[in-house]
C-alpha positions as CSV (number, residue, x, y, z in Angstrom):
1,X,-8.8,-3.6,-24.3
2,X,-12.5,-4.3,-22.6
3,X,-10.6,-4.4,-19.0
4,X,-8.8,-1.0,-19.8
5,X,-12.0,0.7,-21.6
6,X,-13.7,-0.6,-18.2
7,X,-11.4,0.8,-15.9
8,X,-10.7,4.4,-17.7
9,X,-14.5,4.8,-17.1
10,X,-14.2,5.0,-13.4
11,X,-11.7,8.0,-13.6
12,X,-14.3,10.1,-15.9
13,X,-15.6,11.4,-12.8
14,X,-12.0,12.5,-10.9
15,X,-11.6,14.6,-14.3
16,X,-14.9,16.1,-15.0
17,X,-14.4,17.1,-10.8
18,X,-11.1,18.6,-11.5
19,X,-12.1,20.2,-15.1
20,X,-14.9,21.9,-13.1
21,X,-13.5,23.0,-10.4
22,X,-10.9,24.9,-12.4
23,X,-13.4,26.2,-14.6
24,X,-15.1,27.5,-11.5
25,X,-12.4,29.1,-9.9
26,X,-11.0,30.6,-13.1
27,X,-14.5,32.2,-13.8
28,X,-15.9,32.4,-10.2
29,X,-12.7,33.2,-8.2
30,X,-10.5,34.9,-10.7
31,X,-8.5,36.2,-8.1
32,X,-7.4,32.8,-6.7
33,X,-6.6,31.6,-10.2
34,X,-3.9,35.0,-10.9
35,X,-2.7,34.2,-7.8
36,X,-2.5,30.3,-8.8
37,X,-1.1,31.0,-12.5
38,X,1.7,33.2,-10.9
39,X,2.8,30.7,-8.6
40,X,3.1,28.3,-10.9
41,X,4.8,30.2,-14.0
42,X,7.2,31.3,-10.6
43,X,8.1,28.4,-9.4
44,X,8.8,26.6,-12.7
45,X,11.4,29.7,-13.1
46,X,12.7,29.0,-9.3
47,X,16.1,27.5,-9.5
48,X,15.1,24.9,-6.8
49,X,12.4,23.6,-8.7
50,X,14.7,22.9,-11.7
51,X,17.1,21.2,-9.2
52,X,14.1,19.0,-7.9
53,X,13.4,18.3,-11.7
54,X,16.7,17.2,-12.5
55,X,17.4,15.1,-9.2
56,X,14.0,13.5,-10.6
57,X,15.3,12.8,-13.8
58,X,18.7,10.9,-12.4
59,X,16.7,9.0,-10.2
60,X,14.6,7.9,-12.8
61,X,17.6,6.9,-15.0
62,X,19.2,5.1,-11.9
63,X,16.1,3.1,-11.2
64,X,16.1,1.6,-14.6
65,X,19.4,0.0,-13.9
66,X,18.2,-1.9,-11.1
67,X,18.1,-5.7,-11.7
68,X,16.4,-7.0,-9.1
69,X,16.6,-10.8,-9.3
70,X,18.2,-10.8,-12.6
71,X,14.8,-11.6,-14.5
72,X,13.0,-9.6,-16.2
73,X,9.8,-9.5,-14.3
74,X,12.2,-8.3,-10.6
75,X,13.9,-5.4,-12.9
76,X,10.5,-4.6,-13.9
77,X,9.0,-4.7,-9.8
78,X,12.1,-3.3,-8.9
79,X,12.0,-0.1,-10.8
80,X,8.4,0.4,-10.1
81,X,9.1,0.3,-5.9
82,X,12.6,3.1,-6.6
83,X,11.0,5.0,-9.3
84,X,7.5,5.3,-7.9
85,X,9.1,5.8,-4.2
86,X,11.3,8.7,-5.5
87,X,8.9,10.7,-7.2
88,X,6.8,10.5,-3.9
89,X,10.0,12.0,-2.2
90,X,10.9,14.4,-3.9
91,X,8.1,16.0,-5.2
92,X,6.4,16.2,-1.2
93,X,10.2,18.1,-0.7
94,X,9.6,20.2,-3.5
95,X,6.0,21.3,-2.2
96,X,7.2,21.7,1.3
97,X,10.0,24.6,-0.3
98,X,7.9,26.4,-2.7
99,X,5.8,27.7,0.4
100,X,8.8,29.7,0.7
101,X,7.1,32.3,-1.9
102,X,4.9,33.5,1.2
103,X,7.5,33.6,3.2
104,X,9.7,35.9,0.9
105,X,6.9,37.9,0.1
106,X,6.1,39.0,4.0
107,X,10.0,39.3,4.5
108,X,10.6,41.1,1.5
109,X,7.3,43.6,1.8
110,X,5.5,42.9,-1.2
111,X,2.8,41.5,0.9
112,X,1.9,45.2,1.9
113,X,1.8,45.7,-1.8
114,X,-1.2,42.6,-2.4
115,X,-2.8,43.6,0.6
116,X,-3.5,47.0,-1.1
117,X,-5.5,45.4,-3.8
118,X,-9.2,43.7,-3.2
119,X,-7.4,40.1,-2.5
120,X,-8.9,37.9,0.5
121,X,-5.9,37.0,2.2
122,X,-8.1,33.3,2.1
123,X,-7.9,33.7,-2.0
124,X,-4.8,34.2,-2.0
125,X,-3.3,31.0,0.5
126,X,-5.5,29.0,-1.4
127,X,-4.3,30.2,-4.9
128,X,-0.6,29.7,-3.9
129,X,-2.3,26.0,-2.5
130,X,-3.9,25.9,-6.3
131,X,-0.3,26.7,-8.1
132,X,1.5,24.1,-6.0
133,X,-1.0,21.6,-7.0
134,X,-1.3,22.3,-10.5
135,X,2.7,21.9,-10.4
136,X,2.6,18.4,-8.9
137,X,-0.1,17.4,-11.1
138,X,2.1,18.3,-14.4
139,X,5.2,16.8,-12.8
140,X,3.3,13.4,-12.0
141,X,2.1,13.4,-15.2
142,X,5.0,13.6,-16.9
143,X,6.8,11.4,-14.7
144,X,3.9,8.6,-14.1
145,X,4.0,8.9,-18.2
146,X,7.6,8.2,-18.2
147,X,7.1,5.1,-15.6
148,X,5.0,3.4,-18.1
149,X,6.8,3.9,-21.2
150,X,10.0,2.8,-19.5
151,X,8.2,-0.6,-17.9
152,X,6.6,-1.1,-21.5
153,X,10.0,-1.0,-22.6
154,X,11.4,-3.5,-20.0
155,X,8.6,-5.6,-20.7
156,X,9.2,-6.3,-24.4
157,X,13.0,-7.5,-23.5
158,X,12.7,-11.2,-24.1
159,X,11.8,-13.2,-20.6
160,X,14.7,-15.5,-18.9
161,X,12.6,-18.6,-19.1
162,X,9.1,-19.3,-19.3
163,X,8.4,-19.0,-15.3
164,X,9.7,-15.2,-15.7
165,X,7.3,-14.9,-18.9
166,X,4.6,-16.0,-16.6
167,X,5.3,-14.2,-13.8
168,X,5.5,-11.0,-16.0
169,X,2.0,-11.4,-17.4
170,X,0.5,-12.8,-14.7
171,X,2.0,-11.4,-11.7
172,X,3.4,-7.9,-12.4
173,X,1.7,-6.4,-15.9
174,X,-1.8,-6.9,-13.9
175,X,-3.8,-5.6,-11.2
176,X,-5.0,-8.4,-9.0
177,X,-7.4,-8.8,-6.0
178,X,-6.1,-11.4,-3.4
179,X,-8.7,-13.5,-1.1
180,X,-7.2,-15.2,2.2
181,X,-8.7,-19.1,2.7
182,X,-11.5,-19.4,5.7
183,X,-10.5,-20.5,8.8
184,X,-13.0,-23.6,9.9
185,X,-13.9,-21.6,12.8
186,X,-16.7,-23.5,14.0
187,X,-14.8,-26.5,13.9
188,X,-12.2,-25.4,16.1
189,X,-15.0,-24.1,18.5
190,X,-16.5,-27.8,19.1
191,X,-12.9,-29.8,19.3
192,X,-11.7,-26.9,21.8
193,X,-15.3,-27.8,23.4
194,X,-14.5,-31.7,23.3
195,X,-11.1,-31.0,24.5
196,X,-11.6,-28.8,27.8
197,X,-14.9,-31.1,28.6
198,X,-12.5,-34.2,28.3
199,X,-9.9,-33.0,30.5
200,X,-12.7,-31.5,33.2
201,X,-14.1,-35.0,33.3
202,X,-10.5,-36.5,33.5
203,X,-9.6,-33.8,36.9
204,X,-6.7,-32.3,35.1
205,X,-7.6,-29.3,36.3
206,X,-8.5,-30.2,39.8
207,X,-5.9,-28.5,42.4
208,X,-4.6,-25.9,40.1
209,X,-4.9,-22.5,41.6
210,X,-6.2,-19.7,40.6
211,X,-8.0,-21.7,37.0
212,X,-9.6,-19.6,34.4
213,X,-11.9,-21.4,32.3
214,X,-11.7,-18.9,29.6
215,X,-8.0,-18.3,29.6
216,X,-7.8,-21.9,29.2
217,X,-10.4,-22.1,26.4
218,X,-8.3,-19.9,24.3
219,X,-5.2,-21.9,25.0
220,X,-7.0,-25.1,23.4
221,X,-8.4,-23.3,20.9
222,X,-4.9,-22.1,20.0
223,X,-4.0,-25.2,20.3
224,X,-6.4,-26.8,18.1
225,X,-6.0,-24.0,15.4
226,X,-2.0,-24.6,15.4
227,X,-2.8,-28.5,14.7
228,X,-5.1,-28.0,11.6
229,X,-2.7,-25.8,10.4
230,X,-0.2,-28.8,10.2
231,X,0.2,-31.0,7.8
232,X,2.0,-34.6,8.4
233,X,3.3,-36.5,5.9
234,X,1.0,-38.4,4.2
235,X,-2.1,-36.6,4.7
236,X,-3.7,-33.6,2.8
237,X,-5.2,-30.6,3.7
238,X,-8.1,-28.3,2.2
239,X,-8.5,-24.7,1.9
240,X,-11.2,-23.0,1.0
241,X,-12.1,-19.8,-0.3
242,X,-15.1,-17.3,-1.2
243,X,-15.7,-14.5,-3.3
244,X,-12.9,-15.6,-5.9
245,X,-15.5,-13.2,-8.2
246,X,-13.2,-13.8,-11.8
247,X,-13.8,-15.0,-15.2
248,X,-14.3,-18.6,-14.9
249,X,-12.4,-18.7,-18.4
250,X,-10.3,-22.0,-19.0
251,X,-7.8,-19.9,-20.7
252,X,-7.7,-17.3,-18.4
253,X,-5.6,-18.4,-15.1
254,X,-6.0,-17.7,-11.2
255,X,-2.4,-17.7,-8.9
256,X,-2.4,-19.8,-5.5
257,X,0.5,-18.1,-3.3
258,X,1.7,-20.1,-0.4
259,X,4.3,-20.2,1.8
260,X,5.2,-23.2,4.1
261,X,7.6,-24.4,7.0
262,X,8.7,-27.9,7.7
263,X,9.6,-29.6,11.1
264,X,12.5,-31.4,9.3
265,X,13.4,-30.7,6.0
266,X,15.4,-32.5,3.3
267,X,19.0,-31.1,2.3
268,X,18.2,-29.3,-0.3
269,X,15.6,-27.6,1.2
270,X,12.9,-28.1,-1.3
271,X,9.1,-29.2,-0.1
272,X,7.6,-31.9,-2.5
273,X,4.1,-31.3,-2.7
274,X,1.1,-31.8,-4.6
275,X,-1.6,-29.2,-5.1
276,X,-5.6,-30.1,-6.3
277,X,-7.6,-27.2,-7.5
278,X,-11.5,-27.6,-8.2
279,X,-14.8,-29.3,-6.8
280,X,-16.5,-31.3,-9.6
281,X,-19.5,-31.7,-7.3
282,X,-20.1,-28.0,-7.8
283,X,-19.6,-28.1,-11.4
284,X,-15.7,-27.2,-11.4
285,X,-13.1,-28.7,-13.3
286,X,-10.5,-30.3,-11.3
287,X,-6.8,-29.4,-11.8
288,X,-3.2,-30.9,-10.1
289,X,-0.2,-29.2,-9.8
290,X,3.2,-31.2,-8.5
291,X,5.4,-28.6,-6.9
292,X,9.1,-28.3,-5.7
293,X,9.6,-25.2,-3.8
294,X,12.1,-23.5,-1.2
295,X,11.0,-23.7,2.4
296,X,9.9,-20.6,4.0
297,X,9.5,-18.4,0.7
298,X,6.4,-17.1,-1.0
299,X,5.7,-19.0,-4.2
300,X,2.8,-18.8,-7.1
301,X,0.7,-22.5,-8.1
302,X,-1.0,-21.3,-11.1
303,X,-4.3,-22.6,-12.6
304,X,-7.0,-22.4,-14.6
305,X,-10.0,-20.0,-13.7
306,X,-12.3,-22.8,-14.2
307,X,-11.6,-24.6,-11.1
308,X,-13.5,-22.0,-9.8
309,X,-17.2,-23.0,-8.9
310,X,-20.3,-20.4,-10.1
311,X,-21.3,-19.2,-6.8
312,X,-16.9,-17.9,-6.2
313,X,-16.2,-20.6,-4.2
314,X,-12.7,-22.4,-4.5
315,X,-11.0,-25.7,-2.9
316,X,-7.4,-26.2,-2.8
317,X,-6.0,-29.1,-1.4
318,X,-2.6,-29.7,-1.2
319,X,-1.1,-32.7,-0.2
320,X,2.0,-34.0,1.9
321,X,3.7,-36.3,-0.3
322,X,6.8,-36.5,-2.8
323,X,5.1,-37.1,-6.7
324,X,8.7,-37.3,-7.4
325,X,9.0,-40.6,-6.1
326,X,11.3,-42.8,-6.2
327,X,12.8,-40.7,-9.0
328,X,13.8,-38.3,-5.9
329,X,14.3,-39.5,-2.4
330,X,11.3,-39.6,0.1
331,X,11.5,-36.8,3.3
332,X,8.7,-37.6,6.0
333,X,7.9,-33.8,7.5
334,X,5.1,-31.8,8.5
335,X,4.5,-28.8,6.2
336,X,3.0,-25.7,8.7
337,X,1.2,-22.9,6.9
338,X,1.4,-19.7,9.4
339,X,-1.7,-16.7,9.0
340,X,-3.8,-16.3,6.9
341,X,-1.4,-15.0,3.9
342,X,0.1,-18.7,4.6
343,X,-2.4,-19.9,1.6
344,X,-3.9,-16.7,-0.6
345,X,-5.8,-16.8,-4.2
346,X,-4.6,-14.2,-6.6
347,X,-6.8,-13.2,-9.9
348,X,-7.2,-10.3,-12.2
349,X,-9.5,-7.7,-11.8
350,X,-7.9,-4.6,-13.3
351,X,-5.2,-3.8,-15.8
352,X,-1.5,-2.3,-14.7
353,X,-2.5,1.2,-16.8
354,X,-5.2,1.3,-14.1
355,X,-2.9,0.4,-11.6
356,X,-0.7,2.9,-11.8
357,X,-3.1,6.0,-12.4
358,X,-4.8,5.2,-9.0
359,X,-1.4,4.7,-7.6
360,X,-0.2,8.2,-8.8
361,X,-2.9,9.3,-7.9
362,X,-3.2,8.3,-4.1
363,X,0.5,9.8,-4.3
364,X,-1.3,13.2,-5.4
365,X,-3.7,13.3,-2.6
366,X,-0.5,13.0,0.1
367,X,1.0,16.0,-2.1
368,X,-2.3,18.0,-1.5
369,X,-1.9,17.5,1.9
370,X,1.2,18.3,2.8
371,X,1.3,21.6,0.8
372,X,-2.0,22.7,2.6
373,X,0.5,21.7,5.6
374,X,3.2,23.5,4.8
375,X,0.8,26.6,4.3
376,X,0.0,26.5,7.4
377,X,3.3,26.4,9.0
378,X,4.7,29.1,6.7
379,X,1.9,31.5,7.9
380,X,3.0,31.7,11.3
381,X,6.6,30.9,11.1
382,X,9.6,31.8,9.3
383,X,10.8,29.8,6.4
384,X,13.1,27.4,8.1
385,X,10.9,26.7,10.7
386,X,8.3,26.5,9.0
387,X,10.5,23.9,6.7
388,X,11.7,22.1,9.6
389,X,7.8,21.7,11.0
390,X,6.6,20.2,8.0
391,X,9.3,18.0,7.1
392,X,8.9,16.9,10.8
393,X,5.2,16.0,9.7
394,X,6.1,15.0,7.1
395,X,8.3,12.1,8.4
396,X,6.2,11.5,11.2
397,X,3.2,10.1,8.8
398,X,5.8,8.3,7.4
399,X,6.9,6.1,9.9
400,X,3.7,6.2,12.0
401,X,3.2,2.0,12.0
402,X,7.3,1.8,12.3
403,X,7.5,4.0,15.5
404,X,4.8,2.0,17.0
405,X,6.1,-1.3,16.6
406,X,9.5,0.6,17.8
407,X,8.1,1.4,21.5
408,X,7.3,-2.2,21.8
409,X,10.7,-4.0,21.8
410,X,11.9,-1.5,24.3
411,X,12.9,-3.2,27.4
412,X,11.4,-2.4,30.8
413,X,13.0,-0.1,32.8
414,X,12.7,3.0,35.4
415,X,14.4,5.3,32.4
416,X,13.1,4.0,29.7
417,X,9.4,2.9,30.7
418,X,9.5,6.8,31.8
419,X,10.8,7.7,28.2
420,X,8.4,5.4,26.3
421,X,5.1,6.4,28.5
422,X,6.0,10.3,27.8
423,X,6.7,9.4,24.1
424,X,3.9,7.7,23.5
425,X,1.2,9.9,25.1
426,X,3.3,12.2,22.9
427,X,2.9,10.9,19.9
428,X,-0.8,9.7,20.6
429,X,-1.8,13.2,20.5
430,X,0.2,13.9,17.5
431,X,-1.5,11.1,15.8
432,X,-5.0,12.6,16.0
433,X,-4.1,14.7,13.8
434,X,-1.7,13.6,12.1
435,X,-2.3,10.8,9.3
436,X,-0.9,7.6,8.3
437,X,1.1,7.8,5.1
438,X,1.6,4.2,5.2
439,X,-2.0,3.1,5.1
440,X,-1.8,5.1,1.8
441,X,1.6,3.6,0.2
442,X,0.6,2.3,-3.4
443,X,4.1,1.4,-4.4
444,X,4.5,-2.9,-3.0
445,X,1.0,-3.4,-4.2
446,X,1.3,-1.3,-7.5
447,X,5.0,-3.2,-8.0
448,X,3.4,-7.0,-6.7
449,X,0.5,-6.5,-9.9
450,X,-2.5,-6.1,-6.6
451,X,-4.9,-4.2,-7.2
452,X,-4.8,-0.3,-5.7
453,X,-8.9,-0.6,-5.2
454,X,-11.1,2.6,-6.5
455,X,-11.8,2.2,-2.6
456,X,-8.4,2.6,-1.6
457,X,-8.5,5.9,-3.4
458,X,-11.6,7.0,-2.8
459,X,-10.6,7.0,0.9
460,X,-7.8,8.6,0.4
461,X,-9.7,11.8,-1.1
462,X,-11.2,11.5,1.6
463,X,-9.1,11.6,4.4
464,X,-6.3,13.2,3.0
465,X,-7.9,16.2,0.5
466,X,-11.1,16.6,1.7
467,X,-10.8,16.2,5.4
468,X,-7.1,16.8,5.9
469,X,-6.2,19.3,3.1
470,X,-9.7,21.2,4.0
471,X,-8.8,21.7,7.7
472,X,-5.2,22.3,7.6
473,X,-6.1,25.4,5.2
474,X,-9.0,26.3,7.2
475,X,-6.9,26.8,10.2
476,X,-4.0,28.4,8.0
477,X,-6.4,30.9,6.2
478,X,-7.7,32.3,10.0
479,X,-4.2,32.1,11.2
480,X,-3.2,34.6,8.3
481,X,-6.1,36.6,8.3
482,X,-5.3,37.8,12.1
483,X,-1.8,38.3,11.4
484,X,0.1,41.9,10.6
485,X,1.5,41.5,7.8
486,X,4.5,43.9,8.8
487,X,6.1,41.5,11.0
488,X,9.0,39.7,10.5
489,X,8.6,35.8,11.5
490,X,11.8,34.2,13.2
């Protein structure tokens, strides 16, 4: 309860904001909030909305049939990434089609009507803005509501064995920060520095055309890096870690994640290993875990907090031999951890209620966004333009990092180079503006128990509300004001 009382205090200030920003502009701006009320009693009336609501509400009862791995920690992860994913969907749809109010009301006159009565044309796109929001906020409300009394529900199902039990509390029903293991930089830097003076003073390089000492620096240095990260049989390796900033609590635990190739590999493809936790030098308590694990797949070592030293620091060490001997037969391989998410350290620093708030509520800040968007389209276009435009943005932001990686597995050639220089320069420009939806996806962290950081959030109010929601209905308010109402957009 202390880490949940903890947490809700950070979110006092989003509500007094909010609280006092409605009471502002229902006392200050009275005219924005009639326009805002009205929006919203109408679009809760609209027959679209109500079809939006129910495609919700099947989705939500499909994602909780989702197994996932079959325990019940991947049911659980695996209704968080549909459910969560949906609702982000459907509800950006929905506030991309309610802009169709402004689009009726200029077809359909009763624009000529408002304009009539002391009402800004800026009070009143920003009170249709206002109704739109205040919808999304009720539907993610009762929706992010729903999410956690449905995982609640999942979660008191009894656990397939006592890993999935573990995994469930430790792994999933949490929010945890993850720290990657220092590279010994400095030690690479003076073995590349040995190597490359060895071979000057040995001539290997004498006669080759062209040489560049630098280029061949950062060979060895890949070189050397590529070694250290290669374990033979036999021999052990140690990572270490800073800033591991958790309750050094014995009965509290911290979660090694590793994932790790072989050269050779025994049949069954399981790596024997053994993994040490703790310094006793700094005052640590020293811990040993013998593992069997599938090559190539991420798995969890967990242990206690206490093999944590004072100052944050951790060692791991894990070492290449079979503790299973003779008892199981002996592979000789080299075990290769690859990046620095080959080795990370997991621990709690946040509770899943947390979690999920700040998760719905970076989803919130894209919503904001893309209604200020679709605004702004729907001012100067017709409806299904104006539909098409924003869905177009829309996806765009979506699949930003996707369409980048895209243009780089396209294969040289007069056509296409032409095609990917014109597309690119394209989309480069489109990209100033537009943002990066997938720098601000919650749902893998939210449904692998990380922590979605205030940070994370706090830049997304940022970016997205105050910096993209502000100019988008900036430019859509000036657009509006200089248009005659009378015409017909096509």
């Amino acid at each position: 309860m202390g880490l949940i009382s903890k947490e809700l205090v950070w979110f006092v200030p989003f509500v007094l904001a909010g609280a006092a920003g409605l009471v502002a502009v229902r006392f200050l701006l009275p005219r924005v909030w009639a326009v805002a009320r009205h929006t919203l009693a109408e679009a809760l009336r609209l027959k679209i909305a109500v079809f939006f609501i129910v495609l919700m509400v099947l989705g939500f009862v499909a994602a909780t049939t989702t197994e996932g791995d079959g325990t019940v920690s991947g049911r659980i992860q695996s209704f968080l990434v549909y459910s969560t994913t949906l609702v982000g969907l459907l509800l950006a749809l929905l506030s991309i089609f309610l802009s169709r109010s402004v689009s009726e009301e200029l077809v359909g006159r009763q624009m000529l009507v408002l304009m009539t009565k002391p009402l800004p044309r800026w009070q009143y796109l920003t009170g249709k803005w206002l109704g739109v929001t205040l919808l999304n906020t009720l539907l993610l409300a009762l929706t992010g509501t729903g999410i956690y009394l449905t995982v609640r529900v999942m979660a008191a199902q009894p656990p397939l064995n006592e890993y999935d039990a573990a995994r469930l509390e430790h792994e999933v029903m949490t929010a945890r920060h993850v720290v990657p293991f220092e590279l010994p930089r400095d030690v690479f830097r003076r073995e590349t520095d040995l190597l490359f003076k060895r071979n000057m003073e040995e001539g290997r390089y004498d006669g080759i055309d062209g040489f560049d000492p630098r280029a061949e620096r950062d060979r060895l240095y890949k070189y050397v890096e590529g070694r250290w990260r290669n374990v033979p049989f036999g021999q052990y390796r140690d990572f270490r870690f800073s800033n591991v900033l958790c309750e050094r609590d014995p009965e509290t635990f911290i979660q090694v994640r590793y994932k790790a190739q072989a050269n050779t590999f025994p049949p069954d493809e399981v790596l024997r290993t053994r993994w040490i936790a703790g310094d006793p030098s700094r005052g640590t308590r020293l811990q040993t875990q013998d593992r069997r694990d599938v090559r190539g797949r991420f798995h969890t070592v967990p242990f206690s907090a206490d093999t944590v030293a004072p100052d944050g620091t951790l060692n791991v060490r894990v070492v290449n031999v079979n503790p299973f001997y003779p008892e199981e037969p002996q592979f000789d391989y080299i075990l290769h951890f690859e990046g620095l998410r080959g080795v990370e350290v997991f621990f709690r620093v946040g509770t899943f209620e947390g979690n999920l708030l700040r998760a719905l509520l970076i989803v919130h800040c894209k919503l904001m966004f893309l209604t200020a968007v679709a605004l702004l389209f729907v001012t100067v276009f017709s409806f299904p333009v104006a539909c098409l435009c924003s869905v177009t943005i829309y996806v765009l932001a979506a699949v930003r990092g996707y369409l980048k990686d895209a243009l780089g597995f396209l294969e040289e050639g007069s056509v296409v180079t032409v095609f990917k220089t014109v597309f690119t320069g394209v989309l480069k420009v489109l990209y100033l503006v537009i943002p990066d939806f997938a720098a601000y996806n919650p749902t893998e962290t939210l449904a692998d128990g990380r922590n979605v950081t205030l940070a994370w959030l706090l830049l997304a109010v940022l970016y997205l509300v105050i910096i993209g929601t502000s100019a988008a209905m900036l430019i859509a308010c000036l657009l509006f004001h200089r248009r005659e109402v009378s015409e017909v957009s096509v």
